[in-house]
C-alpha positions as CSV (number, residue, x, y, z in Angstrom):
1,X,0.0,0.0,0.0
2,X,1.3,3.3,-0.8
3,X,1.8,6.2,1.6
4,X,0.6,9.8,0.6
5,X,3.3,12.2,0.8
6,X,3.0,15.8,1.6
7,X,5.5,19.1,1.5
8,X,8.0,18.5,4.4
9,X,8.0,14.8,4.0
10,X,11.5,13.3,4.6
11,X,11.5,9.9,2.1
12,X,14.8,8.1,0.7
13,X,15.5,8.1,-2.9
14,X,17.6,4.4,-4.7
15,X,20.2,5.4,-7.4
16,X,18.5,4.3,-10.4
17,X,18.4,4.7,-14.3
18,X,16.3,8.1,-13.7
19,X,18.1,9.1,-10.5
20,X,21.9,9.4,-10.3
21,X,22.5,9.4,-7.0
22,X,20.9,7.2,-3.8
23,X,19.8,10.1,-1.1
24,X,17.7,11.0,1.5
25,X,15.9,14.4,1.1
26,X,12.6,16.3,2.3
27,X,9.7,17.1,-0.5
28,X,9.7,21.2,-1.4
29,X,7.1,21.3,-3.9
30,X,4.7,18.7,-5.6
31,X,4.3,18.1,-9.0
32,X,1.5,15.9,-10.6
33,X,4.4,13.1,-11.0
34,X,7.2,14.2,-9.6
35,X,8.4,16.3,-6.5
36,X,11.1,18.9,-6.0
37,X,13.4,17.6,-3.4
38,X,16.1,19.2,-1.0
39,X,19.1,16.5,-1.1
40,X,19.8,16.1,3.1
41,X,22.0,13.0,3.4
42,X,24.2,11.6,0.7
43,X,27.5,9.7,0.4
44,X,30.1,12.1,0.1
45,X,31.5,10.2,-2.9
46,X,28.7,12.3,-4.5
47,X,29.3,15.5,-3.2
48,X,30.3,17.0,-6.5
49,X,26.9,15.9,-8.1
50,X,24.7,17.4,-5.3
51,X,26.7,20.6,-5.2
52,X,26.2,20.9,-9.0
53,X,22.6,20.2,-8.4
54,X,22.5,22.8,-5.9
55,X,21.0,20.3,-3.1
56,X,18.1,19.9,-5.3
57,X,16.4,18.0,-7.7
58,X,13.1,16.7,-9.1
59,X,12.4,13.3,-8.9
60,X,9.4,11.1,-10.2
61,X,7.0,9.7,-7.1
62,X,7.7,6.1,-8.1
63,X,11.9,6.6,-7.2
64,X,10.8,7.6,-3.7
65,X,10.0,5.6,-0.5
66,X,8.5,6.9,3.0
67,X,9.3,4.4,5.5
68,X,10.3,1.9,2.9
69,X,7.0,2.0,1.7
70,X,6.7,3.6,-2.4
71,X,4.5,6.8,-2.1
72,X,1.6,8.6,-4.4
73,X,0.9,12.4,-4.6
74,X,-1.8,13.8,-2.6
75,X,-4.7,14.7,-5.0
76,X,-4.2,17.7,-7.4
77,X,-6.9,19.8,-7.2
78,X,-8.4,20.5,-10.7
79,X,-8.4,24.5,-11.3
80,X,-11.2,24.2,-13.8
81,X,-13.4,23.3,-11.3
């Protein structure tokens, strides 16, 4: 079952095909897929990386975990309505 995450969040992030670098970070902004992050805790073999980043990236929902469980976006709210 996945876990809804909202802004201030802390989840853990797996170096992947999409991701280049395994960290933990806290969610700044929500996207419909994806999430702005703040990079917290990394190995410092990738310190260059997150300093080029600028201790942030996006990420896609499915590359995240919240207490090793995946997580989903809250629900967007549809400004048409």
């Amino acid at each position: 079952m996945a876990v809804i995450v909202n802004v201030g969040d802390s989840v853990t992030v797996k170096k992947g095909t999409d991701v280049p670098l395994s960290f933990k970070g806290t969610i700044e902004k929500l996207y419909v897929n994806s999430a702005l992050l703040t990079i917290d805790d990394f190995d410092q073999a990738d310190a260059t990386l997150v300093d080029d980043l600028k201790n942030k990236t996006v990420v896609n929902y499915k590359s995240m975990k919240k207490g090793g469980k995946a997580v989903e976006p809250p629900a967007i709210e549809d400004p048409k309505r």
